[in-house]
mmCIF file of the N, C-alpha and C atoms, coordinates in Angstrom:
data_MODEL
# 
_entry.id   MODEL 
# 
loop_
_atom_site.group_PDB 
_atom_site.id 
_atom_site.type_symbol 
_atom_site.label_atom_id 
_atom_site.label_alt_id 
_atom_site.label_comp_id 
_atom_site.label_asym_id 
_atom_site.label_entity_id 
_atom_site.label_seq_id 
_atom_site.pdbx_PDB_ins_code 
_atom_site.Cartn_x 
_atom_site.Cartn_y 
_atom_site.Cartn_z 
_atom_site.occupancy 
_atom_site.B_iso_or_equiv 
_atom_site.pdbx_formal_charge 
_atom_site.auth_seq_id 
_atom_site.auth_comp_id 
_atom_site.auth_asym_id 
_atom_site.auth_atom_id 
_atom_site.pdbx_PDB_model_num 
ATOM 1   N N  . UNK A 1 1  ? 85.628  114.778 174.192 1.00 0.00 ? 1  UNK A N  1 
ATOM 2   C CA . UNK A 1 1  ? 86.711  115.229 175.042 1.00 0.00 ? 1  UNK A CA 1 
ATOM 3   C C  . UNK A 1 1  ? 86.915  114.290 176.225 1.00 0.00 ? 1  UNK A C  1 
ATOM 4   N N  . UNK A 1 2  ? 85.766  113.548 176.863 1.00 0.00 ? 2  UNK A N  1 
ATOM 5   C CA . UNK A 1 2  ? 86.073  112.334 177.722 1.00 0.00 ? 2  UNK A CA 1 
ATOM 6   C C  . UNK A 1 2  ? 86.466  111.456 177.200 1.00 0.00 ? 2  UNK A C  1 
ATOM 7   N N  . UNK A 1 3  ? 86.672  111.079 176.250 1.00 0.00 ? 3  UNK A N  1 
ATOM 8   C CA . UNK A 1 3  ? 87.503  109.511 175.963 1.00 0.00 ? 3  UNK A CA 1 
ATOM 9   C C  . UNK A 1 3  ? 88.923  110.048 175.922 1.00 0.00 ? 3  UNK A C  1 
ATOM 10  N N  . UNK A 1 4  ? 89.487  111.346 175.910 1.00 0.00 ? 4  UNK A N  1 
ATOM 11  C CA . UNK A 1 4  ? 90.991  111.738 176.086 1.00 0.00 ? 4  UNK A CA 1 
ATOM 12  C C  . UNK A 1 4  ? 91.377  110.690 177.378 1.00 0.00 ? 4  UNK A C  1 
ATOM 13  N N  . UNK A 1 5  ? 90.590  111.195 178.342 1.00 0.00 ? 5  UNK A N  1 
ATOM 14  C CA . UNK A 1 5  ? 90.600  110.546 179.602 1.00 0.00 ? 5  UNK A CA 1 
ATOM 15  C C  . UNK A 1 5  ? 90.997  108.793 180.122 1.00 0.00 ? 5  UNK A C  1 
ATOM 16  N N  . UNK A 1 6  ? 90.624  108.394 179.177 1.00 0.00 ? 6  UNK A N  1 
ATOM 17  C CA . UNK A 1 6  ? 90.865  107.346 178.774 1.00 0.00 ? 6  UNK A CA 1 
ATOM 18  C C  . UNK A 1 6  ? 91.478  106.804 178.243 1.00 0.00 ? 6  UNK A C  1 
ATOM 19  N N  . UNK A 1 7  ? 91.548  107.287 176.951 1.00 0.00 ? 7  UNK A N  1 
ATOM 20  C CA . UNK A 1 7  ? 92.877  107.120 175.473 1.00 0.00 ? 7  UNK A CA 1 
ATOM 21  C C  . UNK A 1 7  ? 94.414  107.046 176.184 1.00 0.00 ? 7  UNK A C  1 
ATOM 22  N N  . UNK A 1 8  ? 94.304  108.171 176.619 1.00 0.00 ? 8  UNK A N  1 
ATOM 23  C CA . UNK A 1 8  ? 96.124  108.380 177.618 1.00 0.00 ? 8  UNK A CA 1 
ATOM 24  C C  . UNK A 1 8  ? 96.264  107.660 178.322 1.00 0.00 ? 8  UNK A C  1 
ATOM 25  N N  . UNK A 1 9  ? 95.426  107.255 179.547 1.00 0.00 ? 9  UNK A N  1 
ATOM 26  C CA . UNK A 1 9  ? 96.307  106.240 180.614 1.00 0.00 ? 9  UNK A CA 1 
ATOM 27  C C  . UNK A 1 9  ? 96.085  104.656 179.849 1.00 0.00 ? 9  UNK A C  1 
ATOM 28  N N  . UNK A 1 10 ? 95.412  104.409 178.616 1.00 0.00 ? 10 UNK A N  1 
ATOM 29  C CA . UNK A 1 10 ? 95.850  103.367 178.164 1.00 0.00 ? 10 UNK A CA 1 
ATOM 30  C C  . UNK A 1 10 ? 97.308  103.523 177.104 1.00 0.00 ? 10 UNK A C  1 
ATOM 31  N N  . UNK A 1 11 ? 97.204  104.517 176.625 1.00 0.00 ? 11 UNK A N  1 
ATOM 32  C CA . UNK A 1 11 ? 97.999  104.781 175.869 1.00 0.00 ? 11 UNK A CA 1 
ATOM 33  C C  . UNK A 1 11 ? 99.514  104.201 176.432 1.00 0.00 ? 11 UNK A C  1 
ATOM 34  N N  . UNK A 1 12 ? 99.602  105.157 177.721 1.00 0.00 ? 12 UNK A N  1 
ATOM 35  C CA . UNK A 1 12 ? 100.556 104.632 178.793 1.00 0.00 ? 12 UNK A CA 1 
ATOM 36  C C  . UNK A 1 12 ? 101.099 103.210 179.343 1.00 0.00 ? 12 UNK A C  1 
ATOM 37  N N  . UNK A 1 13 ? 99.587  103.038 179.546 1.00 0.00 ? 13 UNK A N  1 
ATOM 38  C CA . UNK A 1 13 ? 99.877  101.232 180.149 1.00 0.00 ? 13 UNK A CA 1 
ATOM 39  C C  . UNK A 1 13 ? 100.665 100.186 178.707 1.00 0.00 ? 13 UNK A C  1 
ATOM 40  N N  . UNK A 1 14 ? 99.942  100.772 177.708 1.00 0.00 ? 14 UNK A N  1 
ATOM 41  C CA . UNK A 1 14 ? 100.566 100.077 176.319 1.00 0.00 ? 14 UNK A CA 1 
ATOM 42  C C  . UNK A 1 14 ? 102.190 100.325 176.175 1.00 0.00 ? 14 UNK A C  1 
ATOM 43  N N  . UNK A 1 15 ? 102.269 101.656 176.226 1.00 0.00 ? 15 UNK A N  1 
ATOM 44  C CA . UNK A 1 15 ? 103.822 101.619 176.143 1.00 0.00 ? 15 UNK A CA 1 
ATOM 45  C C  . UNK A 1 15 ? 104.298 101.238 177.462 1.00 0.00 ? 15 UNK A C  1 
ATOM 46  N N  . UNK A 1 16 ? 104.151 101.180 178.650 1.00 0.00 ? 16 UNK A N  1 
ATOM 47  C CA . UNK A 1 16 ? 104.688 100.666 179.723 1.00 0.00 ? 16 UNK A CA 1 
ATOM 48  C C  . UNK A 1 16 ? 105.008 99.318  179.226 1.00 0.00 ? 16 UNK A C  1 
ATOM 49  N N  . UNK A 1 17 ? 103.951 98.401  179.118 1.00 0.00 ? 17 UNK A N  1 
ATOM 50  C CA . UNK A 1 17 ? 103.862 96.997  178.355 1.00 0.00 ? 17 UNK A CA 1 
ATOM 51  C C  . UNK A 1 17 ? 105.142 96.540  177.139 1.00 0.00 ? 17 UNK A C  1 
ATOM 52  N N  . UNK A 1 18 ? 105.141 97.577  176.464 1.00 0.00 ? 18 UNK A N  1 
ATOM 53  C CA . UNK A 1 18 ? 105.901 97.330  174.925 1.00 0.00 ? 18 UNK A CA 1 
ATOM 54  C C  . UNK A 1 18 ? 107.504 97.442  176.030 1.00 0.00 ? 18 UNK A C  1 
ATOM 55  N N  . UNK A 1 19 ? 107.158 98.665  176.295 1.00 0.00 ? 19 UNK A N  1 
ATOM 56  C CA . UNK A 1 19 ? 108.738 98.660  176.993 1.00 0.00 ? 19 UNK A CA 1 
ATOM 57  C C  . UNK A 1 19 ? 109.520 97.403  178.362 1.00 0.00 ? 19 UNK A C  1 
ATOM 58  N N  . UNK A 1 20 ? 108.550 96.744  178.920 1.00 0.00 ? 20 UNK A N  1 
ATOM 59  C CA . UNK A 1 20 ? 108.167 95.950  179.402 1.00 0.00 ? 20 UNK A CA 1 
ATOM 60  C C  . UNK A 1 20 ? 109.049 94.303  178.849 1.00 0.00 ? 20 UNK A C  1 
ATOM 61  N N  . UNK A 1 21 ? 108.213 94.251  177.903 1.00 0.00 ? 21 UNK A N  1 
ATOM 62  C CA . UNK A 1 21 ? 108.501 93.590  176.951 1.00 0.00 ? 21 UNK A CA 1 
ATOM 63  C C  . UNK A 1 21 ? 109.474 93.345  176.150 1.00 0.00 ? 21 UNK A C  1 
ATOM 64  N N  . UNK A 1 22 ? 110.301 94.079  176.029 1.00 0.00 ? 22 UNK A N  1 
ATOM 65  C CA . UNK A 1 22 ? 111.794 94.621  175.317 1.00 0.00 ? 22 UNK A CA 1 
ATOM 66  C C  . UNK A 1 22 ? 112.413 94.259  176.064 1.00 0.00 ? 22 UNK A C  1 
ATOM 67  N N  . UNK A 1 23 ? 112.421 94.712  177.708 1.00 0.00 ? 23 UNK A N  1 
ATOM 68  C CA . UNK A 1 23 ? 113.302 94.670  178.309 1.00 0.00 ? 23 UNK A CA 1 
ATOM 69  C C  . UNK A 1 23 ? 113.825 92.773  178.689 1.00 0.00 ? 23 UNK A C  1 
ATOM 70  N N  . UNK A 1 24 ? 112.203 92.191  178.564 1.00 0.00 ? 24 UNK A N  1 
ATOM 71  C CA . UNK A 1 24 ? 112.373 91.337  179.103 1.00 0.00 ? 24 UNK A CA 1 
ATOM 72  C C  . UNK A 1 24 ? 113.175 89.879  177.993 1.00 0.00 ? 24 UNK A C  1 
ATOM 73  N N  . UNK A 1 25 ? 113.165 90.360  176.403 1.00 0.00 ? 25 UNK A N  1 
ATOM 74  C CA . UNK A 1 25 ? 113.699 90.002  175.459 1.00 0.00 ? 25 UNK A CA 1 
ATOM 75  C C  . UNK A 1 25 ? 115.259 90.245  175.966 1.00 0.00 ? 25 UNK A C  1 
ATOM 76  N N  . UNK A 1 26 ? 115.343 91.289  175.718 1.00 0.00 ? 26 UNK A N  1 
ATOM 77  C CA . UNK A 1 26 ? 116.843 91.487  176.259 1.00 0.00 ? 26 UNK A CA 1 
ATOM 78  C C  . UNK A 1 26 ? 117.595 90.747  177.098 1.00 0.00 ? 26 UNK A C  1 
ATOM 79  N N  . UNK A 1 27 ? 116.642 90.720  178.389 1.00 0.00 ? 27 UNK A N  1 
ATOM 80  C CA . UNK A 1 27 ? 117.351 89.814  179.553 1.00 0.00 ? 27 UNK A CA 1 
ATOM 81  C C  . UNK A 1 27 ? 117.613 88.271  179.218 1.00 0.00 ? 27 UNK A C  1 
ATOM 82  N N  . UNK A 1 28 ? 116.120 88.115  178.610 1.00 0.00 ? 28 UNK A N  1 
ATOM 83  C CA . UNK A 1 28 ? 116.281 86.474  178.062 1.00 0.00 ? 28 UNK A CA 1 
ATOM 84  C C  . UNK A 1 28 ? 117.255 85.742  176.735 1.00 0.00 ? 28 UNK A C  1 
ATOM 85  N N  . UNK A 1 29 ? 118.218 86.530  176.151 1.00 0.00 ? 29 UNK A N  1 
ATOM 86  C CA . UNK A 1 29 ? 119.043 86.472  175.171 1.00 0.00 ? 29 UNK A CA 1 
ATOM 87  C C  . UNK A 1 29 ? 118.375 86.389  173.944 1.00 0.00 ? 29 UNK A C  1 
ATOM 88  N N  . UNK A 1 30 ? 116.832 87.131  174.150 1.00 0.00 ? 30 UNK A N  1 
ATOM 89  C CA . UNK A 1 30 ? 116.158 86.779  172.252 1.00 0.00 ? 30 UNK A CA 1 
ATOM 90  C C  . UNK A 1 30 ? 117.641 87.170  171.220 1.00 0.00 ? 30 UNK A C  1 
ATOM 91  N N  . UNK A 1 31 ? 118.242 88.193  171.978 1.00 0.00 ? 31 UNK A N  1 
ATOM 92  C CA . UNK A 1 31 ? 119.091 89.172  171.022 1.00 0.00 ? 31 UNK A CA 1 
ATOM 93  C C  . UNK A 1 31 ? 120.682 88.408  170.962 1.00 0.00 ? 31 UNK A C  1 
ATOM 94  N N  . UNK A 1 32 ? 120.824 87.419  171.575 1.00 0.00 ? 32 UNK A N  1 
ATOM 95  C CA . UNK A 1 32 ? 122.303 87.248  171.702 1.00 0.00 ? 32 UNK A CA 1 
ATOM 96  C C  . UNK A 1 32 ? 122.788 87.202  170.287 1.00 0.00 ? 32 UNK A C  1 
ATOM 97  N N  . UNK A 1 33 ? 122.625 85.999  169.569 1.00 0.00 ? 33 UNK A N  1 
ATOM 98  C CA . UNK A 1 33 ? 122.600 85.674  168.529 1.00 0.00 ? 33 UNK A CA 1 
ATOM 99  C C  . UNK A 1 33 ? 122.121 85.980  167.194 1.00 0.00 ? 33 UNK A C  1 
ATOM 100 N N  . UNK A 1 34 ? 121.896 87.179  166.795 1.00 0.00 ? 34 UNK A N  1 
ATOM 101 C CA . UNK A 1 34 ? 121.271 87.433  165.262 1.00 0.00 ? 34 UNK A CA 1 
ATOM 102 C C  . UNK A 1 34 ? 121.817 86.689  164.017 1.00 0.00 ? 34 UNK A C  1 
ATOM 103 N N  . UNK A 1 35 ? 122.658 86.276  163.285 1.00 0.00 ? 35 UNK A N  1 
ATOM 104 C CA . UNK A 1 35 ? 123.869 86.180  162.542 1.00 0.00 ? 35 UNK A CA 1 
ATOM 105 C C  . UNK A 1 35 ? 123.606 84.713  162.677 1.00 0.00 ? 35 UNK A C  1 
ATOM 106 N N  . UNK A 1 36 ? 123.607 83.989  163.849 1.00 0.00 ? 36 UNK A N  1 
ATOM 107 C CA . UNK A 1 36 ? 123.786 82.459  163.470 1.00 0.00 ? 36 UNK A CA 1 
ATOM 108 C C  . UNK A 1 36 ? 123.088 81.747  162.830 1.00 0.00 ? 36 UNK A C  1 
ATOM 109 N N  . UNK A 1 37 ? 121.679 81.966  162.936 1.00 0.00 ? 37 UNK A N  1 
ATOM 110 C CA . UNK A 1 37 ? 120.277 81.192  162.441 1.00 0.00 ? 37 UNK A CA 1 
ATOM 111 C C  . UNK A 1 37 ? 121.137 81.520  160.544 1.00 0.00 ? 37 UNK A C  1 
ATOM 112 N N  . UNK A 1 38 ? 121.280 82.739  160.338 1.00 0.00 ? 38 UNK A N  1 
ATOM 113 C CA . UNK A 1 38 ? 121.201 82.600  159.414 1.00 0.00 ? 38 UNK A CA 1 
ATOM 114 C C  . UNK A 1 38 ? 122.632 81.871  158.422 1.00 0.00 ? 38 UNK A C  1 
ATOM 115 N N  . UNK A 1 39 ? 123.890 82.082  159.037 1.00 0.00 ? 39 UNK A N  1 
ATOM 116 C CA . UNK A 1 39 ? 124.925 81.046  158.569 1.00 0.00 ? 39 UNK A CA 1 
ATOM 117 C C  . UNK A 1 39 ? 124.759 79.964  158.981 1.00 0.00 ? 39 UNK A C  1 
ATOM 118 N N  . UNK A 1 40 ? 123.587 79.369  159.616 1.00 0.00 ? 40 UNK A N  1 
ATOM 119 C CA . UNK A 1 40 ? 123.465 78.199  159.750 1.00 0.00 ? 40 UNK A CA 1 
ATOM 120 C C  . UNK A 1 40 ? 122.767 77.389  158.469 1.00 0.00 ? 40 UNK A C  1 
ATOM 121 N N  . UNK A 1 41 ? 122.015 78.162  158.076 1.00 0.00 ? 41 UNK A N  1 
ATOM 122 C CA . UNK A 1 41 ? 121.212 77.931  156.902 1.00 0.00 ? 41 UNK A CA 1 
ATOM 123 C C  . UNK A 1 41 ? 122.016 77.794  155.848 1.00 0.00 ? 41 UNK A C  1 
ATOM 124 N N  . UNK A 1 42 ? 122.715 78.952  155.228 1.00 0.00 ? 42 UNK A N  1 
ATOM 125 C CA . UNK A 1 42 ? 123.726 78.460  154.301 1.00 0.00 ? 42 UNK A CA 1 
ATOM 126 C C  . UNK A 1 42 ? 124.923 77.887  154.342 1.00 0.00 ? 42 UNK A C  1 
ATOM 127 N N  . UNK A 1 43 ? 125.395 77.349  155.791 1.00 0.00 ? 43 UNK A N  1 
ATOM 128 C CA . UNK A 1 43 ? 126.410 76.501  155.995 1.00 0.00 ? 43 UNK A CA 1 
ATOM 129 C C  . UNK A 1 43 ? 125.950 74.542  156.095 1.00 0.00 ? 43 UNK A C  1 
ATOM 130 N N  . UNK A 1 44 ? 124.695 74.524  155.818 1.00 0.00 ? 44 UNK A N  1 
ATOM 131 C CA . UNK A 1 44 ? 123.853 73.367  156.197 1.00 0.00 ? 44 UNK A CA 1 
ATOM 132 C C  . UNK A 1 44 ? 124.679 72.332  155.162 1.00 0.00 ? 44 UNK A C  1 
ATOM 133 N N  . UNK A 1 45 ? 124.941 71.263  156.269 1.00 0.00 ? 45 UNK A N  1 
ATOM 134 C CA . UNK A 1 45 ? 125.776 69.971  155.445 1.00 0.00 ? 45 UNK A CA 1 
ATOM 135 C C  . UNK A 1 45 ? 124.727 68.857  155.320 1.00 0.00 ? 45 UNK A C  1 
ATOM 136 N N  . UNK A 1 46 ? 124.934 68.714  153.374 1.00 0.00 ? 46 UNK A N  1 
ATOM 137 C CA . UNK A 1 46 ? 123.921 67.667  152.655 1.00 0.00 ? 46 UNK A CA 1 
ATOM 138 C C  . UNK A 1 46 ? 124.395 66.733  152.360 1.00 0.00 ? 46 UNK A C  1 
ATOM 139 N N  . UNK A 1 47 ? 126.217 66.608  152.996 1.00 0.00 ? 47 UNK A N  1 
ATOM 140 C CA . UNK A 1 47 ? 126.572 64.853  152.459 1.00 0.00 ? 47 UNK A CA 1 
ATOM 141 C C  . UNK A 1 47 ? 126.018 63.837  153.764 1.00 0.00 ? 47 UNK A C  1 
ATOM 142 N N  . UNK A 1 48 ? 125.376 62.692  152.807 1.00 0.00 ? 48 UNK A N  1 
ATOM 143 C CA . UNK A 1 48 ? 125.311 61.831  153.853 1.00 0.00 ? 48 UNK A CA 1 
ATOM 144 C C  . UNK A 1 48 ? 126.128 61.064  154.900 1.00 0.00 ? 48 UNK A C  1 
ATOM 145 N N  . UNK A 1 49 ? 125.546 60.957  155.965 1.00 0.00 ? 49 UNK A N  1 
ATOM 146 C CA . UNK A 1 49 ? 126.204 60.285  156.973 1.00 0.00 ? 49 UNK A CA 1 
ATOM 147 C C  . UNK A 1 49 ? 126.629 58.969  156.490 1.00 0.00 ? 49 UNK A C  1 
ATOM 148 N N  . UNK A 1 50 ? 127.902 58.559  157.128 1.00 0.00 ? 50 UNK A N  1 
ATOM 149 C CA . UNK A 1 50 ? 128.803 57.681  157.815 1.00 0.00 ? 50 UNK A CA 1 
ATOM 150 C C  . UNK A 1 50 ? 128.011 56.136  157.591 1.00 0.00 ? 50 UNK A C  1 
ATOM 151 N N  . UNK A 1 51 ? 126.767 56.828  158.520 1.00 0.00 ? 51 UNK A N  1 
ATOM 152 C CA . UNK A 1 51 ? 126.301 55.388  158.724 1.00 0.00 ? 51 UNK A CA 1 
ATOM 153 C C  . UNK A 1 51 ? 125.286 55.043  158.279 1.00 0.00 ? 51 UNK A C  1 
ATOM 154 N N  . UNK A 1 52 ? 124.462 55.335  157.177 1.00 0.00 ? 52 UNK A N  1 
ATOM 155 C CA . UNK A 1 52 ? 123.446 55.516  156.391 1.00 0.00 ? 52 UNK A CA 1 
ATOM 156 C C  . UNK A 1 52 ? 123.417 54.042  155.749 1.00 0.00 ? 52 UNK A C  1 
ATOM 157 N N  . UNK A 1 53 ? 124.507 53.758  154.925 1.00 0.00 ? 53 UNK A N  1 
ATOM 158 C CA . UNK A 1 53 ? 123.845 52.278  154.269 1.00 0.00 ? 53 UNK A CA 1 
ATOM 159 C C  . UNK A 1 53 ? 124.192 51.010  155.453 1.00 0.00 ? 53 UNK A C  1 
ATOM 160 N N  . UNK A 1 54 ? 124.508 51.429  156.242 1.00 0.00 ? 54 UNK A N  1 
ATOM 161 C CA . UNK A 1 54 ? 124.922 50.243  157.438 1.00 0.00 ? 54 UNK A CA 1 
ATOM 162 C C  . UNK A 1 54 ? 123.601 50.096  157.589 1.00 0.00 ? 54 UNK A C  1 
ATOM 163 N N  . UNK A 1 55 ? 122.486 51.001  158.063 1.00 0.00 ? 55 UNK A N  1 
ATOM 164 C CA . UNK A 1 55 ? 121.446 51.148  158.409 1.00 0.00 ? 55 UNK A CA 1 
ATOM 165 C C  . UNK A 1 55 ? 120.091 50.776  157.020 1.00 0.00 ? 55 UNK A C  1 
ATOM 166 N N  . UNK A 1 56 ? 120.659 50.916  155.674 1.00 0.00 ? 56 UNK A N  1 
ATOM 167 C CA . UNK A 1 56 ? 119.745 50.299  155.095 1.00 0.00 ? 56 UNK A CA 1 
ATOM 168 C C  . UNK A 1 56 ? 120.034 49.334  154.655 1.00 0.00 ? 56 UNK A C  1 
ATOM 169 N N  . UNK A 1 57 ? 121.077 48.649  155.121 1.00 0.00 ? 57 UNK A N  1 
ATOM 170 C CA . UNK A 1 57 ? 121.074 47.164  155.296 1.00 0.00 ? 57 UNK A CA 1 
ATOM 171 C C  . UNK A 1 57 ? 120.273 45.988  156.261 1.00 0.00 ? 57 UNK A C  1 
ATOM 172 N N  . UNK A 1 58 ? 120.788 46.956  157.496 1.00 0.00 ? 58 UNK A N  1 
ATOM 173 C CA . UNK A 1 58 ? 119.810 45.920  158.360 1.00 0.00 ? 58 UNK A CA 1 
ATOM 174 C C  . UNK A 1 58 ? 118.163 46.375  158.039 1.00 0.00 ? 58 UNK A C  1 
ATOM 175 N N  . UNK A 1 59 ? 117.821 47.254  157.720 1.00 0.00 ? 59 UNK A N  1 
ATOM 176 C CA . UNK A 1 59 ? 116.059 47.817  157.230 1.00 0.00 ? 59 UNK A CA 1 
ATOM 177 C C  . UNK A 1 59 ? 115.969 46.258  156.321 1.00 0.00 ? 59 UNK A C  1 
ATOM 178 N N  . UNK A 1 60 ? 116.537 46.034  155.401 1.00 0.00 ? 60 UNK A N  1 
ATOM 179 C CA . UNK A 1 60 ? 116.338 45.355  154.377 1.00 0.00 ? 60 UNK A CA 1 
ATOM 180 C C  . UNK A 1 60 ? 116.492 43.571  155.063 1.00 0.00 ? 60 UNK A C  1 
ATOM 181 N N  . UNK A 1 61 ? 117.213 43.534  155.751 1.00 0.00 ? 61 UNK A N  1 
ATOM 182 C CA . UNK A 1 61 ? 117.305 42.345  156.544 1.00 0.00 ? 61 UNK A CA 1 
ATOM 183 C C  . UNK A 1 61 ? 116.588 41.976  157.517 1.00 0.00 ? 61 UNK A C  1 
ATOM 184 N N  . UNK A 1 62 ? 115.097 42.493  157.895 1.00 0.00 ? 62 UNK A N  1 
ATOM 185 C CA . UNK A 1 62 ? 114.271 42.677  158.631 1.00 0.00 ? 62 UNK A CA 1 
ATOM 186 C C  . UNK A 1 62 ? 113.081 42.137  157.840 1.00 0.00 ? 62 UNK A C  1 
# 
């Protein structure tokens, strides 16, 4: 029955913490963006650049 005593005001400090913690996600924009990371991924462009054999030309001229 003494570790109740105990159990609760940590119990407390933990959710103080978690809530804590949320809030401070929030403020910092973890949340702005959900949606982009991921159309970024399937919008990802695989043609090569512009300037790619300019560049393995001079590699080769070296």
């Amino acid at each position: 029955m003494e570790i109740i005593f105990l159990l609760i005001p940590l119990s407390l400090l933990l959710i103080g913490l978690m809530v804590w913690v949320f809030f401070w996600a929030v403020r910092s924009g973890q949340f702005d963006d959900l949606e982009g990371p991921a159309h970024r991924i399937l919008m990802d462009d695989d043609s090569p650049s512009v300037d790619a054999p300019e560049e393995e030309e001079n590699k080769n001229k070296e």
